[in-house]
TORNU-7917 format. One line per 4 residues: number of its first residue (from 0); their letters; for each residue z, x, y of N, C-alpha, C. Coordinates in Angstrom, 2 decimals, padded with zeros to 5 digits. Example, Ala and Ser with C-alpha at 12.3 -4.5 7.8 and 13.67 -1.06 7.14 Angstrom:
% residues 2
0> as> 007.80:013.19:-005.69:007.80:012.30:-004.50:007.80:013.20:-003.30 | 007.08:012.85:-002.25:007.14:013.67:-001.06:007.87:012.90:000.03
This chain:
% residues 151
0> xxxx> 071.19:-005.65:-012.72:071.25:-004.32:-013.29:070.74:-003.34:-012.23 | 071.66:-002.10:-012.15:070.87:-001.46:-010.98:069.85:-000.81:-011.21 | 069.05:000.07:-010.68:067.51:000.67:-010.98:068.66:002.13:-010.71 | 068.27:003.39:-012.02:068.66:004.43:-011.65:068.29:005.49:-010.99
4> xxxx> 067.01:004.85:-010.24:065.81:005.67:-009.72:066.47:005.26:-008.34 | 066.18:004.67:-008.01:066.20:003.24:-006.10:068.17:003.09:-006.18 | 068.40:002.59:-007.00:069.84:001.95:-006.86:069.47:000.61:-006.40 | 068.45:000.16:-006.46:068.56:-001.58:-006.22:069.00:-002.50:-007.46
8> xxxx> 069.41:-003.42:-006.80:070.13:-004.27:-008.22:069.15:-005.31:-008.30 | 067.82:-005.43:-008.11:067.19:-006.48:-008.80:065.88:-005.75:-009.35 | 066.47:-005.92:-011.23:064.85:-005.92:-011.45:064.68:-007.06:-012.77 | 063.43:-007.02:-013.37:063.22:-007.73:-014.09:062.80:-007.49:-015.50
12> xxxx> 063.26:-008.09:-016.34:063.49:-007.39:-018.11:061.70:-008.04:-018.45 | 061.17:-007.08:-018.78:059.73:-006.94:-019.45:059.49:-007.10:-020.72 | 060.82:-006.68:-021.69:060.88:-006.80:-022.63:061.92:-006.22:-023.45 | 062.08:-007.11:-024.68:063.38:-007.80:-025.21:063.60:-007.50:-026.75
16> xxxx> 064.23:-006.34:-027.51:064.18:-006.55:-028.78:065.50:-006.52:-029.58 | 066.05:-006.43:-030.55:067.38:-005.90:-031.09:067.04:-005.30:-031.49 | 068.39:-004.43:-032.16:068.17:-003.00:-032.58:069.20:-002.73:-033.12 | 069.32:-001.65:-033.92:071.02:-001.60:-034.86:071.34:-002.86:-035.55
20> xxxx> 070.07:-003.25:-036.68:070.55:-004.43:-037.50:070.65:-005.22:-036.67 | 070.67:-005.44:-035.47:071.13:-006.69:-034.27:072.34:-006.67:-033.99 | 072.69:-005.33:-034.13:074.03:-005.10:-033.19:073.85:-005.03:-031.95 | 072.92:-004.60:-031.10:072.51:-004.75:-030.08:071.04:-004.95:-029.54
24> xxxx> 070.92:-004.80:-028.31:069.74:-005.54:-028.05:069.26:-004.53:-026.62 | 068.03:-004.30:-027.27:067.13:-003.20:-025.87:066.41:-003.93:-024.92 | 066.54:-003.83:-023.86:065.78:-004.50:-022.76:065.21:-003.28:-021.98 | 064.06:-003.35:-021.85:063.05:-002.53:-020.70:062.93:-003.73:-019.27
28> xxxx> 063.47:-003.08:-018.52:063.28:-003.38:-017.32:062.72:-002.90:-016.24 | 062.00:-003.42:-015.23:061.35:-002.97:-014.04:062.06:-003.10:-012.63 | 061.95:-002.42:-011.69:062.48:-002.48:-010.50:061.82:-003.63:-009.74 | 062.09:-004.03:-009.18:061.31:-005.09:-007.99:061.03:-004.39:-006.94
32> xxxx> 061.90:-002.93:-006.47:062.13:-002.19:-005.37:061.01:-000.78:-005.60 | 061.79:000.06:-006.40:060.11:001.31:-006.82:059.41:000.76:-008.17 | 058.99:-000.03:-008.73:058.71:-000.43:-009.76:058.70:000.36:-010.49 | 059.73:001.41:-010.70:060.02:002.16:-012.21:060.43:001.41:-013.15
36> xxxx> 060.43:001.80:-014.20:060.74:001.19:-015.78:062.03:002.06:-016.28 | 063.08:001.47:-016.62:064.38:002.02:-017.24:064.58:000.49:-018.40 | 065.48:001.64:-018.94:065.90:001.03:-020.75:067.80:000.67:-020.77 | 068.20:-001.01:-021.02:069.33:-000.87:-020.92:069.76:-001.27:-022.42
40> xxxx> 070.89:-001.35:-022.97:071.52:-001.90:-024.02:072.52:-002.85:-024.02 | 072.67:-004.15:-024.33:073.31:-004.69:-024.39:074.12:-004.85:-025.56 | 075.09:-004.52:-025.83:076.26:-004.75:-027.33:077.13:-006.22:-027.19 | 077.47:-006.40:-028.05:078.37:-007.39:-028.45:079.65:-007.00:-028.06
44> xxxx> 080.59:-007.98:-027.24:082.28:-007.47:-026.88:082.91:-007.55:-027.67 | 083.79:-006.61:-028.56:084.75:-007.12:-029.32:086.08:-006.76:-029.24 | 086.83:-006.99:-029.63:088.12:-007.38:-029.44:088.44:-005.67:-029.38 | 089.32:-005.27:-028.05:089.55:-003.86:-028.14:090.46:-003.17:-028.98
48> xxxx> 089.51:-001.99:-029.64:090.98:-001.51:-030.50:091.40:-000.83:-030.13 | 092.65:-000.43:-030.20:093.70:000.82:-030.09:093.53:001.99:-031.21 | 093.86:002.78:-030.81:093.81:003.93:-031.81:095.53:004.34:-031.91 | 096.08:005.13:-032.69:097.26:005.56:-033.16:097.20:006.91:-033.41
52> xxxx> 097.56:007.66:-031.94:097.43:008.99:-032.20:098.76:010.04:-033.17 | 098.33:011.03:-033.40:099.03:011.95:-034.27:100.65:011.66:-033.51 | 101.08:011.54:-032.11:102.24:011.77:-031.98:102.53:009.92:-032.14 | 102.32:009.07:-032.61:102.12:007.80:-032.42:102.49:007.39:-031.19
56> xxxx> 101.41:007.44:-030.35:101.22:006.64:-028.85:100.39:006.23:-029.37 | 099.51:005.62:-028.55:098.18:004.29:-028.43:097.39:004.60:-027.56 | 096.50:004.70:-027.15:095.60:004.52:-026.17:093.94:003.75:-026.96 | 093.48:003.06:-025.74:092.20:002.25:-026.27:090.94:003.08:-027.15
60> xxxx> 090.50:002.55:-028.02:089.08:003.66:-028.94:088.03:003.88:-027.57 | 087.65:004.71:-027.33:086.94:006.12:-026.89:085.86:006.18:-027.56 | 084.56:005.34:-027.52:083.42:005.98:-028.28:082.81:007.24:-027.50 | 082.93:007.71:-026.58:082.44:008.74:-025.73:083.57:009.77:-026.43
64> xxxx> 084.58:009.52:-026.38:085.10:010.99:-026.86:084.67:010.82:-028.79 | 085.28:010.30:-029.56:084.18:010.63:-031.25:082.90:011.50:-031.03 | 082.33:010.65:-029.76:080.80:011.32:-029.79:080.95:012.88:-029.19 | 081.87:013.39:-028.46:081.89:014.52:-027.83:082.37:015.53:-029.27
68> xxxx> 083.34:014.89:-029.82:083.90:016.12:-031.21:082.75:016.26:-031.83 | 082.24:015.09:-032.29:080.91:014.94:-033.28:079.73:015.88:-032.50 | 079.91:015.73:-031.40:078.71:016.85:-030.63:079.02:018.22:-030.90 | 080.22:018.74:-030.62:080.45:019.91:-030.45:080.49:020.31:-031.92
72> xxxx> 080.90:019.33:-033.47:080.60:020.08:-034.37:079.45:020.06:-034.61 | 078.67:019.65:-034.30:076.74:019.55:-034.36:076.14:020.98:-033.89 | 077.05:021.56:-032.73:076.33:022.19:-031.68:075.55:023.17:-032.50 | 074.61:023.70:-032.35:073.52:024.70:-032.60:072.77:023.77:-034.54
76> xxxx> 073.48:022.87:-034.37:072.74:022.43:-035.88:071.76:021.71:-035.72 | 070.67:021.54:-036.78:069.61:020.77:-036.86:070.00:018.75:-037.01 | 070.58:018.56:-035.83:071.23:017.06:-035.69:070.59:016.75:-034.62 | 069.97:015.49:-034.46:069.44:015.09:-033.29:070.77:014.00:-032.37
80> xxxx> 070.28:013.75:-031.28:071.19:013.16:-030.75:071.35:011.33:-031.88 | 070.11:011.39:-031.99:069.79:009.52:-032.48:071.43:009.72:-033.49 | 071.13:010.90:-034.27:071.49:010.95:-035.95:073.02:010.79:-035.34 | 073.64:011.66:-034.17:075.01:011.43:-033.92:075.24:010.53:-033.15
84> xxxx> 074.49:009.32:-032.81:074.86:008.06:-032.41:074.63:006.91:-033.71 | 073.84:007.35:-034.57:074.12:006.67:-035.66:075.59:007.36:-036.29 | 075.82:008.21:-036.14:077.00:008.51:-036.96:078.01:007.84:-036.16 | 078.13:007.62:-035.09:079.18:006.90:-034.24:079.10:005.70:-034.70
88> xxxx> 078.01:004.67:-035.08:077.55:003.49:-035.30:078.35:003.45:-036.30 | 078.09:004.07:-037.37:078.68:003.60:-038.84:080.15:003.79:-038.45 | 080.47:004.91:-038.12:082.16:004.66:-037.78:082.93:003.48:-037.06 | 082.24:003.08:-036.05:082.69:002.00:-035.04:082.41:001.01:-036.08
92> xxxx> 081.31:000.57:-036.94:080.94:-000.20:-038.17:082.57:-000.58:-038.49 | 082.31:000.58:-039.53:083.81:000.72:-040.46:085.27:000.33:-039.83 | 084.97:000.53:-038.42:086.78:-000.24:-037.80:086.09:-001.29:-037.27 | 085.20:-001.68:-037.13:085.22:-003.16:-037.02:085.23:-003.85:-038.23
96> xxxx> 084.89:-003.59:-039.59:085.15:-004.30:-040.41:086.57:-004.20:-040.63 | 087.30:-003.41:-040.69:089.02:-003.56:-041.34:089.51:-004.72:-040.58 | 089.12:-005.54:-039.27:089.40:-006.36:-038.35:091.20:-005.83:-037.90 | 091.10:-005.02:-037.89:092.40:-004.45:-037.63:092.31:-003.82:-035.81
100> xxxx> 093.09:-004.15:-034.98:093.28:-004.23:-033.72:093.96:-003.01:-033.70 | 094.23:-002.49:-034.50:094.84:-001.10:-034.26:094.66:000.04:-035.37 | 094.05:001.13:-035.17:093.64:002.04:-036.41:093.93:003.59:-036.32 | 094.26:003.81:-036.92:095.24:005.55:-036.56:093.75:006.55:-036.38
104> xxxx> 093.91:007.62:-035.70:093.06:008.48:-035.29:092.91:009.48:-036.59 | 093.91:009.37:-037.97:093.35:010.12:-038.80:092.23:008.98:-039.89 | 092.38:007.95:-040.00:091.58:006.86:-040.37:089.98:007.03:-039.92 | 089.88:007.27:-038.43:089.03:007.93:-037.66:087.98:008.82:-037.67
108> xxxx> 088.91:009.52:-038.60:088.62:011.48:-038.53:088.02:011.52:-039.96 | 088.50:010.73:-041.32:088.17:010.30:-042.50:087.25:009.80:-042.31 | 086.73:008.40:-041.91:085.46:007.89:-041.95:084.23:009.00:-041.34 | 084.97:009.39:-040.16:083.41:010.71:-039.64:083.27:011.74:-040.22
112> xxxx> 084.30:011.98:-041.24:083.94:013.44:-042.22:083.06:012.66:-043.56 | 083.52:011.48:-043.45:082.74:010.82:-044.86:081.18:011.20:-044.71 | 081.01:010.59:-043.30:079.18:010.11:-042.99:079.01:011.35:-042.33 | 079.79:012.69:-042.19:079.00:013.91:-041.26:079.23:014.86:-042.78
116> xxxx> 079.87:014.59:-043.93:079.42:015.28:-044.95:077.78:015.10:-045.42 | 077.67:014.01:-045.37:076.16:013.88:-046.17:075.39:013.60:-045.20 | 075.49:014.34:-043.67:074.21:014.77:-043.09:073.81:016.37:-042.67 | 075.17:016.83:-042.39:075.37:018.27:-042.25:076.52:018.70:-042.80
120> xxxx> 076.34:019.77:-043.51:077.62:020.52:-044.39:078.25:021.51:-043.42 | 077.86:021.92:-042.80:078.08:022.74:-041.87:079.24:021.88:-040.48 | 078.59:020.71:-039.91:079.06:020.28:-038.88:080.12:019.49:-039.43 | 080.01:019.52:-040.98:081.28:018.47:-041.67:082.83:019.56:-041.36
124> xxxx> 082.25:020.83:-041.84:083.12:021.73:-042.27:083.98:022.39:-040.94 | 083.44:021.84:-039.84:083.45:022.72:-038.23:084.21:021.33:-038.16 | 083.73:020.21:-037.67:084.61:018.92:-037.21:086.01:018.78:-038.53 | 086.17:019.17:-039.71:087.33:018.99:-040.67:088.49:020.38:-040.42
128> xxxx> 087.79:021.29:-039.84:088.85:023.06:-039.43:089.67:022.03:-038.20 | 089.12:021.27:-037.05:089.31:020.78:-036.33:090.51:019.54:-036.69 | 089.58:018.90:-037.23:090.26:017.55:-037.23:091.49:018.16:-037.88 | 091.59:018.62:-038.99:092.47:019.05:-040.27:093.65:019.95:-039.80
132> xxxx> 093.28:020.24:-038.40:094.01:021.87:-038.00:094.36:022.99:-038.91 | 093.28:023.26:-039.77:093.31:024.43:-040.08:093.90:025.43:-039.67 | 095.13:026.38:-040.54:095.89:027.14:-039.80:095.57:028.37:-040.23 | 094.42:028.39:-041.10:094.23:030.12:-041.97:092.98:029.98:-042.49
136> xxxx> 092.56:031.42:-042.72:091.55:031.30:-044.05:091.82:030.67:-044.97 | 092.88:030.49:-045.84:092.94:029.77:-046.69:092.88:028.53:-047.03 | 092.93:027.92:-045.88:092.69:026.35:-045.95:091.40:026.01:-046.00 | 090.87:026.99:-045.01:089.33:026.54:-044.83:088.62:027.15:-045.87
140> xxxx> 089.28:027.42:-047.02:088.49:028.42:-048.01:088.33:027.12:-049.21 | 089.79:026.42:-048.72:089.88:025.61:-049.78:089.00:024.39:-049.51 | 088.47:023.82:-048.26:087.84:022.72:-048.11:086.18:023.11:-048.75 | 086.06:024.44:-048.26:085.02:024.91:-048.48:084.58:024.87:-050.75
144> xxxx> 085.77:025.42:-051.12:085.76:024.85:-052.26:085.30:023.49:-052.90 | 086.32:022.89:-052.01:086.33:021.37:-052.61:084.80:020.66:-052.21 | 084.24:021.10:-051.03:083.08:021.00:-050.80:082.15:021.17:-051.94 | 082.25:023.12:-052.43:081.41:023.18:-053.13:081.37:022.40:-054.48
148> xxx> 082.93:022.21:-055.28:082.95:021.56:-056.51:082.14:020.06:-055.99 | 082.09:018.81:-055.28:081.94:017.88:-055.44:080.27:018.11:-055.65 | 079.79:019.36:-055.02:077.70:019.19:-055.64:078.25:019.44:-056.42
């Protein structure tokens, strides 16, 4: 593992826990070279999925891009980073359970409006104008509705 301090590739893991239910696993490691301390993660490989975009092409799932939409509807809200990597968690969750090797990008967009409704109403309503392509006030008047009827 390299050191992100030195760039040397030998150091040594100090210590060892899981994390995410034991979806993955945290290792603190030390340099052998500046003896700094850095934090790596190890995940489980699984079988890669494809996504099925709106024009139906394919390209491989992107957890860095989910996390970038999910950021930008967060932006200025009271969301910490943890809360929108747990929100990535449960989504990546949810397509790994369908065991389905291929899952459409509105499938996607459904599961992260599910779990970003009941943490922020706000960042639900900003990532769904988006996802939804909202073409007017009126659409977004109506989510905003349907929002309010379900409290």
């Amino acid at each position: 593992m390299k050191c992100p301090y030195c760039g040397c590739e030998e150091s040594k893991v100090v210590d060892s826990r899981p994390t995410d239910e034991g979806e993955r696993i945290r290792r603190r490691r030390e340099c052998f070279n500046c003896s700094k301390r850095f934090t790596t993660y190890e995940i489980i490989e699984t079988t890669p999925v494809m996504v099925i975009k709106r024009d139906n092409s394919r390209e491989p799932y992107d957890r860095q891009k989910l996390t970038n939409g999910i950021l930008r509807a967060c932006e200025k809200r009271p969301v910490s980073l943890d809360d929108i990597d747990n929100i990535v968690d449960q989504v990546e969750s949810k397509i790994q359970s369908t065991m389905d090797r291929e899952v459409s990008s509105r499938v996607i967009g459904e599961y992260t409006m599910e779990v970003l409704k009941n943490i922020d109403e706000v960042a639900y309503v900003r990532f769904a104008s988006v996802y939804r392509q909202f073409k007017d006030i009126h659409t977004f008047m109506e989510e905003l509705n349907r929002l309010i009827a379900e409290k």
